[in-house]
PyMOL Python script that loads the backbone (N, CA, C, O; Angstrom):
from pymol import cmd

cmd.read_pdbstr("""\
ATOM      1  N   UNK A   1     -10.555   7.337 -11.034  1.00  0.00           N
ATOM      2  CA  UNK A   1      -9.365   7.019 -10.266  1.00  0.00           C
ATOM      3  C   UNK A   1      -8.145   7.106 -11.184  1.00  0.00           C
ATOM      4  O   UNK A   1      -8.141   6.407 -12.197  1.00  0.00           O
ATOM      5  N   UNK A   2      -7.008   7.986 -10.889  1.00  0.00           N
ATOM      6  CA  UNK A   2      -6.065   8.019 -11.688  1.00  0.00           C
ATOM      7  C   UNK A   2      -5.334   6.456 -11.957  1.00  0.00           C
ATOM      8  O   UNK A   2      -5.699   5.479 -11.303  1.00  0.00           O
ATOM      9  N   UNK A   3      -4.209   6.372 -13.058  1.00  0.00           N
ATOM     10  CA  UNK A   3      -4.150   5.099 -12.818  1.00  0.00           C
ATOM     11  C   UNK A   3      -2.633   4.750 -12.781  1.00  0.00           C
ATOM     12  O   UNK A   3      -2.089   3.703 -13.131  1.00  0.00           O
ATOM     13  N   UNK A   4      -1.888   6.292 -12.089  1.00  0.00           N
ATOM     14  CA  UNK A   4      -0.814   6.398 -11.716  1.00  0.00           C
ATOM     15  C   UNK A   4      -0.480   6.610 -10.284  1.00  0.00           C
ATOM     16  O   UNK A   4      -1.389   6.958  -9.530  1.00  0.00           O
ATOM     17  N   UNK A   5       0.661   6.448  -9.850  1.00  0.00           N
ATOM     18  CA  UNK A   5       0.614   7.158  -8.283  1.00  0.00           C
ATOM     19  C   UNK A   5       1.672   8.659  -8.642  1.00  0.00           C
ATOM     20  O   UNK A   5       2.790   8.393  -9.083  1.00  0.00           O
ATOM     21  N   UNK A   6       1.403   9.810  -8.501  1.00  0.00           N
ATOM     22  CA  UNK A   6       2.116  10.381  -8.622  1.00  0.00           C
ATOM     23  C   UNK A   6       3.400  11.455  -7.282  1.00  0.00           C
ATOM     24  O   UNK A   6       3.110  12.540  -6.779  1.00  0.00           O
ATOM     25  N   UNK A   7       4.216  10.968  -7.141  1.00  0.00           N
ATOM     26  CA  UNK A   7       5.347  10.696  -6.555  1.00  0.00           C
ATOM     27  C   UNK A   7       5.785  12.223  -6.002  1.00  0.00           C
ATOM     28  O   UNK A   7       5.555  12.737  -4.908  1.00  0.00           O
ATOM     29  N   UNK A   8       6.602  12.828  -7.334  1.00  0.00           N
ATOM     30  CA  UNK A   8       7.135  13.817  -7.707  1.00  0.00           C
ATOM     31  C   UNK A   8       6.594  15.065  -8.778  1.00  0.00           C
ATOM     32  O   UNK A   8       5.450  14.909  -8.351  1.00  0.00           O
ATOM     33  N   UNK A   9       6.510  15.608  -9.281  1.00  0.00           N
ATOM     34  CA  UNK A   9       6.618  16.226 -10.540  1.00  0.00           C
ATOM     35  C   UNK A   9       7.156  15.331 -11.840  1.00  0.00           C
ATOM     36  O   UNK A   9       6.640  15.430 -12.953  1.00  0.00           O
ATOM     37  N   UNK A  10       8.205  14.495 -11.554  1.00  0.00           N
ATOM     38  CA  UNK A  10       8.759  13.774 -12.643  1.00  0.00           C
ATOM     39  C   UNK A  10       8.170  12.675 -12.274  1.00  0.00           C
ATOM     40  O   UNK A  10       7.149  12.439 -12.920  1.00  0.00           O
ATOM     41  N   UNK A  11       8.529  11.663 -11.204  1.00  0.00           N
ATOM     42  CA  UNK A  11       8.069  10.787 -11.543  1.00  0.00           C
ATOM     43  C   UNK A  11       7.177  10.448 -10.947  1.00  0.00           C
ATOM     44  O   UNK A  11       7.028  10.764  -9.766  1.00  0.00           O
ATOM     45  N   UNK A  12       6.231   9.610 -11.701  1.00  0.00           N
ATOM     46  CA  UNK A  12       5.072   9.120 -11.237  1.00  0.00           C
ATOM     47  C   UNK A  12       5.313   7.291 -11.592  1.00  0.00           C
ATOM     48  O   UNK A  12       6.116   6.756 -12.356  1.00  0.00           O
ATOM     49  N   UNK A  13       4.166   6.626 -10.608  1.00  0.00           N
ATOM     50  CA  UNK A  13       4.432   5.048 -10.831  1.00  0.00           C
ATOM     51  C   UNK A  13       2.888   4.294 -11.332  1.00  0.00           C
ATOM     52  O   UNK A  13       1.737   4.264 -10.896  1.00  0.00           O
ATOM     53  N   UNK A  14       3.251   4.020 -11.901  1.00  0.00           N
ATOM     54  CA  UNK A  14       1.849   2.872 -12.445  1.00  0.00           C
ATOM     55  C   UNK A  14       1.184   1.843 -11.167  1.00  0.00           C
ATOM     56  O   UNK A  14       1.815   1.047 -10.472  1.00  0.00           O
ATOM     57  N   UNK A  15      -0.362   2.168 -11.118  1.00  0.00           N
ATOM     58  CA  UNK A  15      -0.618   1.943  -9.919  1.00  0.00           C
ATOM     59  C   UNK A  15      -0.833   0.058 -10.392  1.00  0.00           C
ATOM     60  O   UNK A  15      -1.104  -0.539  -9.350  1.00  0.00           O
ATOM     61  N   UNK A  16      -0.805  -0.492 -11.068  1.00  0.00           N
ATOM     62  CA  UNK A  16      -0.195  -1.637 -11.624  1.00  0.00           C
ATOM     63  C   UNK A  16       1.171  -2.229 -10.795  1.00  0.00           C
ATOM     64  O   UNK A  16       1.147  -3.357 -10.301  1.00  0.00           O
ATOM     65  N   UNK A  17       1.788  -1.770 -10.745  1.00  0.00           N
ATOM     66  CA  UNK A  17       3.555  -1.881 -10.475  1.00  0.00           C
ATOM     67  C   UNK A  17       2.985  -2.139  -8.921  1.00  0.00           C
ATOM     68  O   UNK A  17       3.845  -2.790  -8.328  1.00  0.00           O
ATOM     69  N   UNK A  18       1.874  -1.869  -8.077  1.00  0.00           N
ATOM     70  CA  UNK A  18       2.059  -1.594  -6.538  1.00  0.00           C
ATOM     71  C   UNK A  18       1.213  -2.725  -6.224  1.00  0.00           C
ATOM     72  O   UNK A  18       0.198  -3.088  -6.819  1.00  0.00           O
ATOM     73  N   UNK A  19       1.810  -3.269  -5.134  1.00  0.00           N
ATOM     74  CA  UNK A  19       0.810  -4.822  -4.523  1.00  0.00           C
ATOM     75  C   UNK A  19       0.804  -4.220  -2.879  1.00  0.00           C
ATOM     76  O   UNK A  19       1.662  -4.154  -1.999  1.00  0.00           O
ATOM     77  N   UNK A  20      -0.689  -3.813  -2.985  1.00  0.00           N
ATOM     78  CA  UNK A  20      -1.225  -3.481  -1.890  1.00  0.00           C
ATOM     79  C   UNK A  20      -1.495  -4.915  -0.903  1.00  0.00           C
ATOM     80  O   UNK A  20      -1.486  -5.970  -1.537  1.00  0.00           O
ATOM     81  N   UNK A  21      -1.719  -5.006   0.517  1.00  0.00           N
ATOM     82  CA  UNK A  21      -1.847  -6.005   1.330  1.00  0.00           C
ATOM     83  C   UNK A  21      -2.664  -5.013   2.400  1.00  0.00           C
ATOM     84  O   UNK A  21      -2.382  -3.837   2.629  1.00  0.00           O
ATOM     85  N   UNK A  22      -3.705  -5.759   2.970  1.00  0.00           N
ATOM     86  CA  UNK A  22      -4.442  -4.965   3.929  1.00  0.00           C
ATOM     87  C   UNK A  22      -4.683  -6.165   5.361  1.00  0.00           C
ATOM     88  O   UNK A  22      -5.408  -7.131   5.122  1.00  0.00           O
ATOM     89  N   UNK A  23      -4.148  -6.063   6.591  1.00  0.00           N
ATOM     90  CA  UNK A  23      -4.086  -6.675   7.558  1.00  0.00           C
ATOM     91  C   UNK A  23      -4.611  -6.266   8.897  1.00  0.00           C
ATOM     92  O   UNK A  23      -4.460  -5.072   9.157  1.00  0.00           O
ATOM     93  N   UNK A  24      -5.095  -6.877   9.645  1.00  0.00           N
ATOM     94  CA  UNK A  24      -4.574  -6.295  11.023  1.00  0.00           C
ATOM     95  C   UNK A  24      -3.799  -6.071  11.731  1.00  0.00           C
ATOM     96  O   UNK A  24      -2.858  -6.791  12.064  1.00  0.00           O
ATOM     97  N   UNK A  25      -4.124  -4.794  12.163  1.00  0.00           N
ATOM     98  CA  UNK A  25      -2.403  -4.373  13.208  1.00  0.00           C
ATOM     99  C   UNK A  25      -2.549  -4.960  14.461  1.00  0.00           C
ATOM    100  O   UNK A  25      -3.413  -5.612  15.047  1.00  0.00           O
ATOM    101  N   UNK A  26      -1.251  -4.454  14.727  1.00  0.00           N
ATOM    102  CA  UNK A  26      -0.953  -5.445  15.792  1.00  0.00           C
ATOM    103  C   UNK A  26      -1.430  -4.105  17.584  1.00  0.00           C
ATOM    104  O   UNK A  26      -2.022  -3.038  17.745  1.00  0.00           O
ATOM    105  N   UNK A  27      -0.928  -4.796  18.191  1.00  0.00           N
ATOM    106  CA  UNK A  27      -0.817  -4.046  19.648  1.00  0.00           C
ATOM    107  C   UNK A  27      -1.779  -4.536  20.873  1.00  0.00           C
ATOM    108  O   UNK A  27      -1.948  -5.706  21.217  1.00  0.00           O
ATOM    109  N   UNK A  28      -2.243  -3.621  21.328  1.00  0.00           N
ATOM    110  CA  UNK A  28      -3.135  -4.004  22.522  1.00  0.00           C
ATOM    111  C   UNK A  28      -4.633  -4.019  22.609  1.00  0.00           C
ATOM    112  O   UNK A  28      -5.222  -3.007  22.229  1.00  0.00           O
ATOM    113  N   UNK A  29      -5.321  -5.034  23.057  1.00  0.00           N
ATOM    114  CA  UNK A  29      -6.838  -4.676  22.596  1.00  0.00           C
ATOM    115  C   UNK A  29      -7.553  -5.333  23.424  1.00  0.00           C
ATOM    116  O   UNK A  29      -6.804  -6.074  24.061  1.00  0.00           O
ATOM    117  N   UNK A  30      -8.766  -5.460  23.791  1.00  0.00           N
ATOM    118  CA  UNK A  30     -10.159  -6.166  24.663  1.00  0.00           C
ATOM    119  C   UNK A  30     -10.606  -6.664  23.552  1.00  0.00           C
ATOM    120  O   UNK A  30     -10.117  -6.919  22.451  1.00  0.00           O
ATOM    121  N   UNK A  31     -11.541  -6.748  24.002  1.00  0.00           N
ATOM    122  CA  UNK A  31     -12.899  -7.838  23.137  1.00  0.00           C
ATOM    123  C   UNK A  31     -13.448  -6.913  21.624  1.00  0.00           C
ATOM    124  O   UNK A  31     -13.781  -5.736  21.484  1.00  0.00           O
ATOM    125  N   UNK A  32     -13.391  -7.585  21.053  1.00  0.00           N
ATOM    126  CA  UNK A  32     -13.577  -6.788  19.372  1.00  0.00           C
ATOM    127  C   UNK A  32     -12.721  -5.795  19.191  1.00  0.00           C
ATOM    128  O   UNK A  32     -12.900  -4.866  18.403  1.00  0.00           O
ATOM    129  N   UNK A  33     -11.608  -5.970  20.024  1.00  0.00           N
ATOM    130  CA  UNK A  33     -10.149  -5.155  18.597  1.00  0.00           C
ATOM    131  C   UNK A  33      -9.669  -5.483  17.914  1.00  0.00           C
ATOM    132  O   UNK A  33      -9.473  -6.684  17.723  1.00  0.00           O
ATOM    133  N   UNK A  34      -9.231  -4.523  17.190  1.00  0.00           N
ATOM    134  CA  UNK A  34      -8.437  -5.348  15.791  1.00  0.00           C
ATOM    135  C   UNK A  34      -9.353  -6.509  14.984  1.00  0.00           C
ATOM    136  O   UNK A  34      -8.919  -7.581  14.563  1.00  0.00           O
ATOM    137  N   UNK A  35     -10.694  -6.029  14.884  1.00  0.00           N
ATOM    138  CA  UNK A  35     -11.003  -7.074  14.015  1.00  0.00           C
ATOM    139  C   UNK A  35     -11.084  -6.740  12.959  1.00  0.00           C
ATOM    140  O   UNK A  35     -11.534  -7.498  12.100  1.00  0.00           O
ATOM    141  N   UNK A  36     -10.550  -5.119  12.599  1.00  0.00           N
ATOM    142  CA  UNK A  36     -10.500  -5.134  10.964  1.00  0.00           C
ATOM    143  C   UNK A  36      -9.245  -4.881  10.650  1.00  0.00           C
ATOM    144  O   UNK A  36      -8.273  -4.777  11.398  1.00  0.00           O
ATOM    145  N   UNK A  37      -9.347  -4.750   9.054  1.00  0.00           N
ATOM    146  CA  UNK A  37      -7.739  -4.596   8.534  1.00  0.00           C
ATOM    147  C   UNK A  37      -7.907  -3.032   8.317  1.00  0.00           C
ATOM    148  O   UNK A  37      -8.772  -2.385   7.725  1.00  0.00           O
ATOM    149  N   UNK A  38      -6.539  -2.588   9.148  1.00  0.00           N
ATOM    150  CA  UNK A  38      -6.835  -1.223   9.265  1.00  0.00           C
ATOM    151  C   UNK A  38      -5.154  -1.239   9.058  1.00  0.00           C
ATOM    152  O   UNK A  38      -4.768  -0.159   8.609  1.00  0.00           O
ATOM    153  N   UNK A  39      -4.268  -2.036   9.242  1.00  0.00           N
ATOM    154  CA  UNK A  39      -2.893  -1.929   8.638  1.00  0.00           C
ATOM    155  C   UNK A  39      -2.568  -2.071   7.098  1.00  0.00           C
ATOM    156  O   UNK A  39      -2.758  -3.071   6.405  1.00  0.00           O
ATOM    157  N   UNK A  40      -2.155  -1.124   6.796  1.00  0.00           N
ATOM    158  CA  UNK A  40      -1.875  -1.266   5.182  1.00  0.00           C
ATOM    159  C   UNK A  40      -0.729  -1.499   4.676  1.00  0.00           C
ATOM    160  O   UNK A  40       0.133  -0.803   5.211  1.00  0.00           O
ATOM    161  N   UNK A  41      -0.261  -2.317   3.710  1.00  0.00           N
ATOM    162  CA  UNK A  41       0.939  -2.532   3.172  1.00  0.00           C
ATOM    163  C   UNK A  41       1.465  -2.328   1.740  1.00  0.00           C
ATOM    164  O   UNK A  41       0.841  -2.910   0.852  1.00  0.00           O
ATOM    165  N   UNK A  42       2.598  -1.530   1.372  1.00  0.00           N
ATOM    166  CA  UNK A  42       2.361  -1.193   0.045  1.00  0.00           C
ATOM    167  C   UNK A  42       3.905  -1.351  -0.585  1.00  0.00           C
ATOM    168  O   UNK A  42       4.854  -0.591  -0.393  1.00  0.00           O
ATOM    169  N   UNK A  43       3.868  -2.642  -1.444  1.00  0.00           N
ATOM    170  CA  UNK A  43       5.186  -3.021  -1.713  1.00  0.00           C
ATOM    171  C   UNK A  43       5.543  -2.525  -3.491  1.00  0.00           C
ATOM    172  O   UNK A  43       4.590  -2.126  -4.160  1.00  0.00           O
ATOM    173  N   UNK A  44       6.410  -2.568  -3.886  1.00  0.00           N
ATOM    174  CA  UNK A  44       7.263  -1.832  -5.116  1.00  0.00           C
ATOM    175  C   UNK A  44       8.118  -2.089  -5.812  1.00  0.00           C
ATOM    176  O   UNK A  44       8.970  -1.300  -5.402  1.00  0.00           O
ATOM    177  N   UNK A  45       8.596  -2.657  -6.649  1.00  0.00           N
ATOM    178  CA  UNK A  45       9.723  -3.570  -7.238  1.00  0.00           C
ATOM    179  C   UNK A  45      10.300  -2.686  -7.819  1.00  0.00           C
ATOM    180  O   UNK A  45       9.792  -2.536  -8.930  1.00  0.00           O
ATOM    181  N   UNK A  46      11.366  -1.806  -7.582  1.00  0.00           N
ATOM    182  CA  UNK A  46      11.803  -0.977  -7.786  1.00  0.00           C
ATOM    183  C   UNK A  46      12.918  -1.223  -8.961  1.00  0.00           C
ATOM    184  O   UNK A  46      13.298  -0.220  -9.565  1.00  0.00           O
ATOM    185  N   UNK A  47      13.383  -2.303  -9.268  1.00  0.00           N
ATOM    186  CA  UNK A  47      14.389  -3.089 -10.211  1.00  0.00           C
ATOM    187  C   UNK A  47      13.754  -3.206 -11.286  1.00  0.00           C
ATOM    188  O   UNK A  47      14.358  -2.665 -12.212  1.00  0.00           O
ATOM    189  N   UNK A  48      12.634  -3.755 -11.631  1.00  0.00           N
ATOM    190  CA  UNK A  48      11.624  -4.539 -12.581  1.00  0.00           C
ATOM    191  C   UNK A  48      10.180  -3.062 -12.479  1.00  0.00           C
ATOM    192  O   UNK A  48       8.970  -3.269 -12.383  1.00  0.00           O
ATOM    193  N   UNK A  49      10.864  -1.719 -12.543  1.00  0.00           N
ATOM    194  CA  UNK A  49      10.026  -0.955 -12.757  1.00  0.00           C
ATOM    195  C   UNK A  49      10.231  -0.346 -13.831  1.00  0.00           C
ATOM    196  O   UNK A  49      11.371  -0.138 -14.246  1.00  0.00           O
ATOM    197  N   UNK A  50       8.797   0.161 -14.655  1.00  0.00           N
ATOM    198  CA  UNK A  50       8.906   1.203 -15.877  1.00  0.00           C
ATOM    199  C   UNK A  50       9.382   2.407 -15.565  1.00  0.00           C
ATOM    200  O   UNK A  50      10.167   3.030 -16.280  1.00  0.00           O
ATOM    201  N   UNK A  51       8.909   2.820 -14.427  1.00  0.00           N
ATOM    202  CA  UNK A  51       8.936   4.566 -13.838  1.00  0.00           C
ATOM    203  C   UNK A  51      10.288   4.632 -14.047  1.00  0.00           C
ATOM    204  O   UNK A  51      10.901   5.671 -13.798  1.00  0.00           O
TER     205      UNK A  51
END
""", "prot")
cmd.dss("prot")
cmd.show_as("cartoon", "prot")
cmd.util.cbc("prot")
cmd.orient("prot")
């Protein structure tokens, strides 16, 4: 597994730097929807970054 995310050609981000969150989505459903985390969240501190 690389252990960058690579972006661009130039820049790439340290997969360190990224705080993944995995949830359930939201919307419409019957009986056993949404019971997994199939929404993903992928946040970035773009201030307090090396890249």
């Amino acid at each position: 597994m690389p252990a960058e995310l690579r972006v661009t050609r130039t820049c790439r981000i340290p997969l360190h730097e990224l705080e993944w969150r995995f949830t359930a989505s939201g919307g419409p459903g019957g009986q056993h929807a949404n019971t997994a985390n199939t929404k993903a969240e992928v946040r970035f501190d773009i201030a307090n970054s090396s890249s």
